[in-house]
Biotite code that builds the C-alpha atoms (Angstrom):
import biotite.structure as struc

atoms = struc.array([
    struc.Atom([-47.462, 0.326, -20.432], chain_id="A", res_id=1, res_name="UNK", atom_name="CA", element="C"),
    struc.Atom([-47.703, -1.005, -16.735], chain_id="A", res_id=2, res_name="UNK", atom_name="CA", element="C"),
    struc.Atom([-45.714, -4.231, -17.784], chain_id="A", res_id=3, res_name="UNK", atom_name="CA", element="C"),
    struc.Atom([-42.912, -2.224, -19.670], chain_id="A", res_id=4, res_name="UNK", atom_name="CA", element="C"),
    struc.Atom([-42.839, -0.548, -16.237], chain_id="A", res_id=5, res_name="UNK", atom_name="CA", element="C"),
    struc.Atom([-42.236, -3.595, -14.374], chain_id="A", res_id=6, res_name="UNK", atom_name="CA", element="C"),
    struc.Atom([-39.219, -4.557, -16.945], chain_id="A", res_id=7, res_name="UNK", atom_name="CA", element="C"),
    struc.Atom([-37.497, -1.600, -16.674], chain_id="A", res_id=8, res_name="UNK", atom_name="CA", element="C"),
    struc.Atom([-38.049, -1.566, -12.512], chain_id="A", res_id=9, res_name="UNK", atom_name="CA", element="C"),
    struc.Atom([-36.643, -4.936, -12.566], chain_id="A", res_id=10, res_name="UNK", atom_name="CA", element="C"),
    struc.Atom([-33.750, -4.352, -14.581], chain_id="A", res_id=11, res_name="UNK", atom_name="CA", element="C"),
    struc.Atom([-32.945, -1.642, -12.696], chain_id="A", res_id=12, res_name="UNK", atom_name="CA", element="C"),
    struc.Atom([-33.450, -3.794, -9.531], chain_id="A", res_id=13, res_name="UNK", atom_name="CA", element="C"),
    struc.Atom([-31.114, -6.774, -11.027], chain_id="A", res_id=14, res_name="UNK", atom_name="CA", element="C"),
    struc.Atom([-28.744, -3.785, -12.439], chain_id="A", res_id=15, res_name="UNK", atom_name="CA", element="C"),
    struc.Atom([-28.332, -1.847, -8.902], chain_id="A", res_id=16, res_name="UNK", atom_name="CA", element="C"),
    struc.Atom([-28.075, -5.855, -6.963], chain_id="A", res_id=17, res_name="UNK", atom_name="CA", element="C"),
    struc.Atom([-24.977, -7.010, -8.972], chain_id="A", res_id=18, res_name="UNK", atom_name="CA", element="C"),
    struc.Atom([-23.215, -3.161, -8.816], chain_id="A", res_id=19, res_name="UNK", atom_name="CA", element="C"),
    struc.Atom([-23.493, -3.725, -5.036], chain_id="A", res_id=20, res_name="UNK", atom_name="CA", element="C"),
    struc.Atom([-22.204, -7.394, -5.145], chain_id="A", res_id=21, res_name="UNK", atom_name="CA", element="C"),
    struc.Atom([-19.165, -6.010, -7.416], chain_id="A", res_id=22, res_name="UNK", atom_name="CA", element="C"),
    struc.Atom([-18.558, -3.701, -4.753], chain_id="A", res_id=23, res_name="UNK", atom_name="CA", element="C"),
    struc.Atom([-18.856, -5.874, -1.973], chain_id="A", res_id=24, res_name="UNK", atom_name="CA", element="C"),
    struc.Atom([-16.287, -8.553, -3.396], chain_id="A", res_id=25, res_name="UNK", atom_name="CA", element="C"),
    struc.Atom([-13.749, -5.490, -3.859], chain_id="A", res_id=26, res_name="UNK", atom_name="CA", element="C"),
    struc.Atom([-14.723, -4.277, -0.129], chain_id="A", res_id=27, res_name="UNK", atom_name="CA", element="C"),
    struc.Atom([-13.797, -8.301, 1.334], chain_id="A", res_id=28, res_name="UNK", atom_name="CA", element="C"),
    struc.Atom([-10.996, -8.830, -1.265], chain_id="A", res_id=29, res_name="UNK", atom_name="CA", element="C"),
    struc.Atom([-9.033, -5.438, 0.345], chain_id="A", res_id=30, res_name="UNK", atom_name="CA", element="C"),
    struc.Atom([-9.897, -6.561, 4.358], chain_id="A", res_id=31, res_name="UNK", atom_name="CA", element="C"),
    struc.Atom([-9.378, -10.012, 4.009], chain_id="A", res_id=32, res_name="UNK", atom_name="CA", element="C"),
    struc.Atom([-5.811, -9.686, 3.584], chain_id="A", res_id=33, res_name="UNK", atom_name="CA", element="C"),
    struc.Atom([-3.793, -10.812, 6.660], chain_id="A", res_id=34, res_name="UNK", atom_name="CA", element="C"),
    struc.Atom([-1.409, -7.889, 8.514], chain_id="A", res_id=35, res_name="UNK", atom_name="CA", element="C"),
    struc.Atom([2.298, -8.366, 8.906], chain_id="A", res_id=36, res_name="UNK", atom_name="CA", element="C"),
    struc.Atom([4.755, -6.534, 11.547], chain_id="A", res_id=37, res_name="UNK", atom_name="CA", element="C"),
    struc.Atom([7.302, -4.484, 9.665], chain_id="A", res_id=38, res_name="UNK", atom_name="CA", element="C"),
    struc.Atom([9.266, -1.968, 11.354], chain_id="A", res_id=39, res_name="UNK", atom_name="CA", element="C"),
    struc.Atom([11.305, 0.433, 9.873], chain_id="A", res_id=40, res_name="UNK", atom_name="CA", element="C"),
    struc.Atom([14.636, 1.785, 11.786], chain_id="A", res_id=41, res_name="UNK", atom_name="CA", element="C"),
    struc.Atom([15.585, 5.391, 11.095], chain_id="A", res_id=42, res_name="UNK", atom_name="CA", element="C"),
    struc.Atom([17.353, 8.458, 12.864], chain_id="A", res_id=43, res_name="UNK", atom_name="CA", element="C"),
    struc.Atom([14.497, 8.760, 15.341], chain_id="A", res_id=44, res_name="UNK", atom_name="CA", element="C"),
    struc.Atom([13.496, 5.464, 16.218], chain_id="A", res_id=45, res_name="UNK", atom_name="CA", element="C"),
    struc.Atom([12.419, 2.602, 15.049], chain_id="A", res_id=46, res_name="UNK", atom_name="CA", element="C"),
    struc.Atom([8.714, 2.617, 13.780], chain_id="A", res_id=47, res_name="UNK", atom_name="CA", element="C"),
    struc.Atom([6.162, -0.162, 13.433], chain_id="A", res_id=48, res_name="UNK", atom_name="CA", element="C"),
    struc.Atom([3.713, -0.498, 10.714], chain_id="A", res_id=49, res_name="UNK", atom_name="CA", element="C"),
    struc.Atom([1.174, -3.661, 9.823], chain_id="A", res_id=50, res_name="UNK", atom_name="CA", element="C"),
    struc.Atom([0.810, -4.021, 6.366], chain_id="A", res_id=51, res_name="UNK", atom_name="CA", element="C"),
    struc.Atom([-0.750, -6.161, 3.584], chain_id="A", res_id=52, res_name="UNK", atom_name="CA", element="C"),
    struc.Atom([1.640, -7.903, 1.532], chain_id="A", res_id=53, res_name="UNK", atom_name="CA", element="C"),
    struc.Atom([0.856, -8.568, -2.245], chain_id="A", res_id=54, res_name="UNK", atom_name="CA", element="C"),
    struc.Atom([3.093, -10.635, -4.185], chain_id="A", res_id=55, res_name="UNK", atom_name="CA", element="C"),
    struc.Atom([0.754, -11.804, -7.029], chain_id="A", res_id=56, res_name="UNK", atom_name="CA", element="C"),
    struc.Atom([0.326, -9.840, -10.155], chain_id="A", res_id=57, res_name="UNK", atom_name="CA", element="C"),
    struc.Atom([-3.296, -9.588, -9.659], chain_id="A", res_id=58, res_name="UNK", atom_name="CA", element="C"),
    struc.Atom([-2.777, -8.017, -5.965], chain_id="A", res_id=59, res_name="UNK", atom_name="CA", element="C"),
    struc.Atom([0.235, -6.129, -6.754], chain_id="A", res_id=60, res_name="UNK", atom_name="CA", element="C"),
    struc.Atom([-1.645, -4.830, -9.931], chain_id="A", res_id=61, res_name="UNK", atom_name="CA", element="C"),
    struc.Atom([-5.070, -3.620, -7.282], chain_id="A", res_id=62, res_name="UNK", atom_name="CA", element="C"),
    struc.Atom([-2.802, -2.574, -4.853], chain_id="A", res_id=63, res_name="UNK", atom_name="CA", element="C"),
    struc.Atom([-4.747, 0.461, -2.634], chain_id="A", res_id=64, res_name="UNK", atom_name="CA", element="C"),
    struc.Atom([-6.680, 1.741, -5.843], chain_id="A", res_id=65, res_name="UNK", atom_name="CA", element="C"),
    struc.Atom([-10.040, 2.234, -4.608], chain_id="A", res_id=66, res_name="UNK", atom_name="CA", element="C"),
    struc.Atom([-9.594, 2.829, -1.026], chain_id="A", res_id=67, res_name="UNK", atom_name="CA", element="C"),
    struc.Atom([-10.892, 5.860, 0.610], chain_id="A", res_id=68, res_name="UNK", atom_name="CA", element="C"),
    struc.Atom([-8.523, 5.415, 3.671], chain_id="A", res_id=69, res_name="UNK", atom_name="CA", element="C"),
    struc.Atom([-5.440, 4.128, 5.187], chain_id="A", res_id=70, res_name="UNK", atom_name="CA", element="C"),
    struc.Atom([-4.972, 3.513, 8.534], chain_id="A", res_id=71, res_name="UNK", atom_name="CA", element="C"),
    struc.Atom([-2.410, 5.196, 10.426], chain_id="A", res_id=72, res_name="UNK", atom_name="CA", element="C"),
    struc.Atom([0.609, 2.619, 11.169], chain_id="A", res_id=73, res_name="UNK", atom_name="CA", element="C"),
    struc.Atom([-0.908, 0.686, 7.920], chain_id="A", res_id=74, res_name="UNK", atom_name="CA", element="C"),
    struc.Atom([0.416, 0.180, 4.861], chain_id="A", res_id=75, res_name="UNK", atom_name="CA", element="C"),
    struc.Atom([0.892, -2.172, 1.597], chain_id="A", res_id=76, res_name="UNK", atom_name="CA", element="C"),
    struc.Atom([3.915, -4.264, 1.087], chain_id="A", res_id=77, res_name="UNK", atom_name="CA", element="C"),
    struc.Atom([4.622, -5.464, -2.526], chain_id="A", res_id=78, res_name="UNK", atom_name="CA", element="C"),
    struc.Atom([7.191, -8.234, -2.399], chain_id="A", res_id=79, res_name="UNK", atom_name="CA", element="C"),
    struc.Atom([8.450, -8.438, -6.199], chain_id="A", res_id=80, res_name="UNK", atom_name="CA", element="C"),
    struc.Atom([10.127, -12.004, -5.098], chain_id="A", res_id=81, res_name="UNK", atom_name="CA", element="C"),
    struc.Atom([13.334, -10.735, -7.862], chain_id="A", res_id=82, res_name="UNK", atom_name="CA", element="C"),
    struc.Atom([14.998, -7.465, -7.433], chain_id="A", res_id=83, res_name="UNK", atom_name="CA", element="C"),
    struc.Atom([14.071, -5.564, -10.935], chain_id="A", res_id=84, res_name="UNK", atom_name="CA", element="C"),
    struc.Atom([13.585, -2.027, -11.900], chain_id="A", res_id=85, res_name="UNK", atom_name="CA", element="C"),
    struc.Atom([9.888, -1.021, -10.997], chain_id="A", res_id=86, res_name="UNK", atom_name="CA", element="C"),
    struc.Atom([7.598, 2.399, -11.989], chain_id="A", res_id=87, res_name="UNK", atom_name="CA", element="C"),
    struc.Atom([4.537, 3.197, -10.198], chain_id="A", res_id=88, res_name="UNK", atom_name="CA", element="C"),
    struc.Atom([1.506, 5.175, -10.345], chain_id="A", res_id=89, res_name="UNK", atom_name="CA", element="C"),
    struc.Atom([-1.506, 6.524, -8.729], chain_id="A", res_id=90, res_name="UNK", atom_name="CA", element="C"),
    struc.Atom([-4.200, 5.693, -11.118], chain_id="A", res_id=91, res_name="UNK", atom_name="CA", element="C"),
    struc.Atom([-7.752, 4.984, -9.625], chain_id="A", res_id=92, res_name="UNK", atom_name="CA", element="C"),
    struc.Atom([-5.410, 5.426, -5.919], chain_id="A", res_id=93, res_name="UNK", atom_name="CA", element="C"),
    struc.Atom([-7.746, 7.956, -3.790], chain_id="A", res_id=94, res_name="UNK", atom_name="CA", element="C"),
    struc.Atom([-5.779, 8.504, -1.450], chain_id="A", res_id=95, res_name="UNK", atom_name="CA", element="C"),
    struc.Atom([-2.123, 10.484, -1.226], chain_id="A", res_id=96, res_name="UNK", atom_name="CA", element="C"),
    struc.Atom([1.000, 8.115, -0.480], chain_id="A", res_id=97, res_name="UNK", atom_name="CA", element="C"),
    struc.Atom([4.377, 7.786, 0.520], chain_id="A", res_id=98, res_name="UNK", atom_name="CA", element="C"),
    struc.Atom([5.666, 5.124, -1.757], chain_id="A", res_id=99, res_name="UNK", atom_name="CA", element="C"),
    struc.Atom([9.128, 3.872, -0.700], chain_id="A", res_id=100, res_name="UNK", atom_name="CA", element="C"),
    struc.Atom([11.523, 1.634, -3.102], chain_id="A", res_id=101, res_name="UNK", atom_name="CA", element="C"),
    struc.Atom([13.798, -0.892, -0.916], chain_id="A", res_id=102, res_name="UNK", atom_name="CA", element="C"),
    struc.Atom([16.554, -2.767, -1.805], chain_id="A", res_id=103, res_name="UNK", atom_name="CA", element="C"),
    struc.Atom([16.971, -6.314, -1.163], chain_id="A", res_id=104, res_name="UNK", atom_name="CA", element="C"),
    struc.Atom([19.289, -6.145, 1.576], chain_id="A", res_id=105, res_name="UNK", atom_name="CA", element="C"),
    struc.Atom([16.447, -3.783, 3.765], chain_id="A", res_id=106, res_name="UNK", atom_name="CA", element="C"),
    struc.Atom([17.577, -0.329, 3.040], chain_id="A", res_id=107, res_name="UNK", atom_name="CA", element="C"),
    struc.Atom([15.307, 2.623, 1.589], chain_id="A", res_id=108, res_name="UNK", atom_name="CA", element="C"),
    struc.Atom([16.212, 3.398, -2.182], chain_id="A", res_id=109, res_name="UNK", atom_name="CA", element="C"),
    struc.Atom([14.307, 6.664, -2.338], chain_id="A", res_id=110, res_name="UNK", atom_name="CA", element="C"),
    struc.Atom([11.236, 7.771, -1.395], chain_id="A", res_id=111, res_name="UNK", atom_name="CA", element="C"),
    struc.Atom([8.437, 9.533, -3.600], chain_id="A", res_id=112, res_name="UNK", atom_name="CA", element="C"),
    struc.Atom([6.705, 11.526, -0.730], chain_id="A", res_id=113, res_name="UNK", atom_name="CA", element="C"),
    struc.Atom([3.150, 12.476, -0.893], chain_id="A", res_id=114, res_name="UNK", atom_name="CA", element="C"),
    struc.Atom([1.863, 11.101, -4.581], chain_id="A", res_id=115, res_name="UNK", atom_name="CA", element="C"),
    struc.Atom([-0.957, 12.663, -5.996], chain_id="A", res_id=116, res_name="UNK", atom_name="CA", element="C"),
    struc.Atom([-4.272, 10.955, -6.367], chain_id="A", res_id=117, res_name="UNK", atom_name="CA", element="C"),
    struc.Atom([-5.597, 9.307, -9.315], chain_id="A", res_id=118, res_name="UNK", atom_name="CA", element="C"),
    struc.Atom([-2.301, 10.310, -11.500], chain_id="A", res_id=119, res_name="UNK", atom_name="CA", element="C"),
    struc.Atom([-0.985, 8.640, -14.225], chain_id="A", res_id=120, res_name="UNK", atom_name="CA", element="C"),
    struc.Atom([2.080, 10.171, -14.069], chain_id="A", res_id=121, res_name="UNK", atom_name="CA", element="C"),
    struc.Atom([4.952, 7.481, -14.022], chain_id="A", res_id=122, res_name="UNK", atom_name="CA", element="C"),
    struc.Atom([6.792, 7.130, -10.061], chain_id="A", res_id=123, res_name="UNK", atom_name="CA", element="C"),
    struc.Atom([10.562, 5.251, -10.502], chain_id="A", res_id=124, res_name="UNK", atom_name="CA", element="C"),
    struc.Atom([12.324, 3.140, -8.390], chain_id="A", res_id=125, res_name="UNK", atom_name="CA", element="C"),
    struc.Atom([15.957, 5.097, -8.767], chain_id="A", res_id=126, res_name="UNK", atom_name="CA", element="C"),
    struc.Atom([17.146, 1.865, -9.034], chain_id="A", res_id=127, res_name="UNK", atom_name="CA", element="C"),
    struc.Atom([16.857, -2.201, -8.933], chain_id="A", res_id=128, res_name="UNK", atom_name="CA", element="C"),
    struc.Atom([14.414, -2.814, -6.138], chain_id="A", res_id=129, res_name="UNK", atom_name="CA", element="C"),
    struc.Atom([13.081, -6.139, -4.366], chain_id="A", res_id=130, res_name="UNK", atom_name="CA", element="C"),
    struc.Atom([10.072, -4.683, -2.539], chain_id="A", res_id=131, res_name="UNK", atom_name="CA", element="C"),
    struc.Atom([8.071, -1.392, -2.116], chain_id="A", res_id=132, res_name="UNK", atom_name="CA", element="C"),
    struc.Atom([6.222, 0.209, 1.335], chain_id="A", res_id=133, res_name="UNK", atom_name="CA", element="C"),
    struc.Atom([3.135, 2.495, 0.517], chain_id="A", res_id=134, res_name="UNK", atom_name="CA", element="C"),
    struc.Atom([2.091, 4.452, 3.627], chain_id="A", res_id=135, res_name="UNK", atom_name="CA", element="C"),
    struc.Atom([0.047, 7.758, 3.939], chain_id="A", res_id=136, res_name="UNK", atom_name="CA", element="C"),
    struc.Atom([1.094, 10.611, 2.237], chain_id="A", res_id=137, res_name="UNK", atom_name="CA", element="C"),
    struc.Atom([3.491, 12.575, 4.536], chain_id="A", res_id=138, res_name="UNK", atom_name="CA", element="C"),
    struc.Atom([4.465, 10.010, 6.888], chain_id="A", res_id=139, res_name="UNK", atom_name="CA", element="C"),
    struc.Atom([7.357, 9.432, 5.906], chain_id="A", res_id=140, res_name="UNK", atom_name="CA", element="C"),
    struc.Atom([8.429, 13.108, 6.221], chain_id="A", res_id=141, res_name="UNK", atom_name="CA", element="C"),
    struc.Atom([6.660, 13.036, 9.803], chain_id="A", res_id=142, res_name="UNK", atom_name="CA", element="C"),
    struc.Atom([8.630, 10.088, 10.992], chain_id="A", res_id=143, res_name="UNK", atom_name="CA", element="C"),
    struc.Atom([11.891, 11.283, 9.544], chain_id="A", res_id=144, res_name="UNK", atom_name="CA", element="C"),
    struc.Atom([12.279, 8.226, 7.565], chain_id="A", res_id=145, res_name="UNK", atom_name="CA", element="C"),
    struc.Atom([14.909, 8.567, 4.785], chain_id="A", res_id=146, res_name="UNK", atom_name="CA", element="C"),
    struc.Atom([16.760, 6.871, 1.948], chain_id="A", res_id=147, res_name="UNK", atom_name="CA", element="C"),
    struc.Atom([19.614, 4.554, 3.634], chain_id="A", res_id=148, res_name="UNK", atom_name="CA", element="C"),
    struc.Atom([17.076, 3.780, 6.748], chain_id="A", res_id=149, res_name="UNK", atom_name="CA", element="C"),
    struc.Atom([16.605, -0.084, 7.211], chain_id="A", res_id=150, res_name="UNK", atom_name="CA", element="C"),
    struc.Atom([13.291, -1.308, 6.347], chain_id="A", res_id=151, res_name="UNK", atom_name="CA", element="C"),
    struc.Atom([12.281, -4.529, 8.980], chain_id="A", res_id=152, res_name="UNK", atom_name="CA", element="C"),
    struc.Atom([10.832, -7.548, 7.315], chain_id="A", res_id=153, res_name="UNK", atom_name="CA", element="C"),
    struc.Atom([10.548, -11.327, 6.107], chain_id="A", res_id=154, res_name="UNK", atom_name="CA", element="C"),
    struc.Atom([11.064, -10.549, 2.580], chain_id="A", res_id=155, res_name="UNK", atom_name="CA", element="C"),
    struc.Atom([14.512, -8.611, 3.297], chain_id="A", res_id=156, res_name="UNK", atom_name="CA", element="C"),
    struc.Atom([15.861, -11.574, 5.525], chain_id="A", res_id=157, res_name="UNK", atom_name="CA", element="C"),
    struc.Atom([15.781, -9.547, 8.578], chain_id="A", res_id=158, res_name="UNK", atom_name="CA", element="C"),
    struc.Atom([13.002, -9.997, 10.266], chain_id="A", res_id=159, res_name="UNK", atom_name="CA", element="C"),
    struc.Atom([14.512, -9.798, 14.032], chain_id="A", res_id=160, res_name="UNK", atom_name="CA", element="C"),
    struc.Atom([16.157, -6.792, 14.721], chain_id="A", res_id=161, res_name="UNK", atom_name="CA", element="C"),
    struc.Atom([17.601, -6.073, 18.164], chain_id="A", res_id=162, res_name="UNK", atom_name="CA", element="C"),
    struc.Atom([18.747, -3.758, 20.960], chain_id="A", res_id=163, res_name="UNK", atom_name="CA", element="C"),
    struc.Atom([17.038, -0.508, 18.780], chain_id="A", res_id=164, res_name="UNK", atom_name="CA", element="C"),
    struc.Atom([13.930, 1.495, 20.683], chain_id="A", res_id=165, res_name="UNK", atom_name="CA", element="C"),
    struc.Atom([10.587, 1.000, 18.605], chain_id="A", res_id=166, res_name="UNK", atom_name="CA", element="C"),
    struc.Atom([7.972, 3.814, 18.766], chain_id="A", res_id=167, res_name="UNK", atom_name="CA", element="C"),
    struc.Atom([4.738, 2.798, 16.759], chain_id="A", res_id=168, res_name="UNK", atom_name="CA", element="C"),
    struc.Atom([4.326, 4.913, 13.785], chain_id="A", res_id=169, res_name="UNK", atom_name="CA", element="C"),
    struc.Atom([0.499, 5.923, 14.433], chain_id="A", res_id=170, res_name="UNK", atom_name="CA", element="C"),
    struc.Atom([1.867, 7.518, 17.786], chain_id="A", res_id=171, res_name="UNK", atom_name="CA", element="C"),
    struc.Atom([5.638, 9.086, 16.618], chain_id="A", res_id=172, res_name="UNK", atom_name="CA", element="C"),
    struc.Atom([5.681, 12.975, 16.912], chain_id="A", res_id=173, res_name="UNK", atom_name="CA", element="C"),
])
């Protein structure tokens, strides 16, 4: 009896050790990513944001599933490298998000404000898009960014913009 006891203690030792590894290699594969400046230019200012940009399948696919938490001023850049038609959703997402659809020229498609968590439910770009922001949930609305504003960035070409006033998003009113 005392040696089926040992089994089943180590099992569950071995079991509990790899869960936590699993967990730890989807903790580092989320932080290791590298920040980029991207700004976004609206009626009230323009706002900066550092975000992760994805633009493999495998990273695009993980996106922020999983996280408990988004920084303020952070966010998730997925550079589709083509423009194309594009649905999200929120599955295994924990969090509530402002997912916003840009065109490849820089300017804001539409917006799907404040997502619900862990849905399944499809989210569409309203049209052809080369790249899409995911902030907190209500930021967006906050901020006063809108469809038509100018999102700031590498992947749009227009990376320097000049002779606007920024105001960091974590601190607009």
């Amino acid at each position: 009896m005392r040696v089926f006891q040992y089994r089943i203690a180590a099992i569950l030792i071995a079991f509990l050790s790899l869960s936590a590894m699993g967990k730890s290699e989807e903790a580092q594969t989320q932080t290791d990513t590298v920040s980029e400046a991207l700004s976004v230019s609206s009626a009230g200012g323009v706002h900066d944001f550092a975000v992760e940009v994805v633009d493999t399948k495998e990273s695009m696919a993980r996106g922020l599933m999983h996280r408990e938490h988004l920084d303020q001023g952070a966010g998730m850049l997925f550079d589709f490298k083509r423009v194309r038609h594009i649905n999200f959703w929120m599955k295994n997402t924990l969090i509530p998000l402002d997912i916003i659809f840009i065109r490849a020229d820089g300017t804001i498609a539409n917006i799907a404000e404040n997502t619900t968590p862990l849905s399944e439910e499809s989210i569409p770009a309203a049209e052809p898009v080369l790249g899409v922001l995911e902030i907190n949930g209500g930021l967006s609305a906050k901020l006063g960014i809108k469809a038509g504003d100018r999102v700031h960035h590498r992947i749009f070409g227009n990376a320097e913009h000049k002779g606007e006033q920024q105001q960091p998003a974590d601190t607009a009113q």
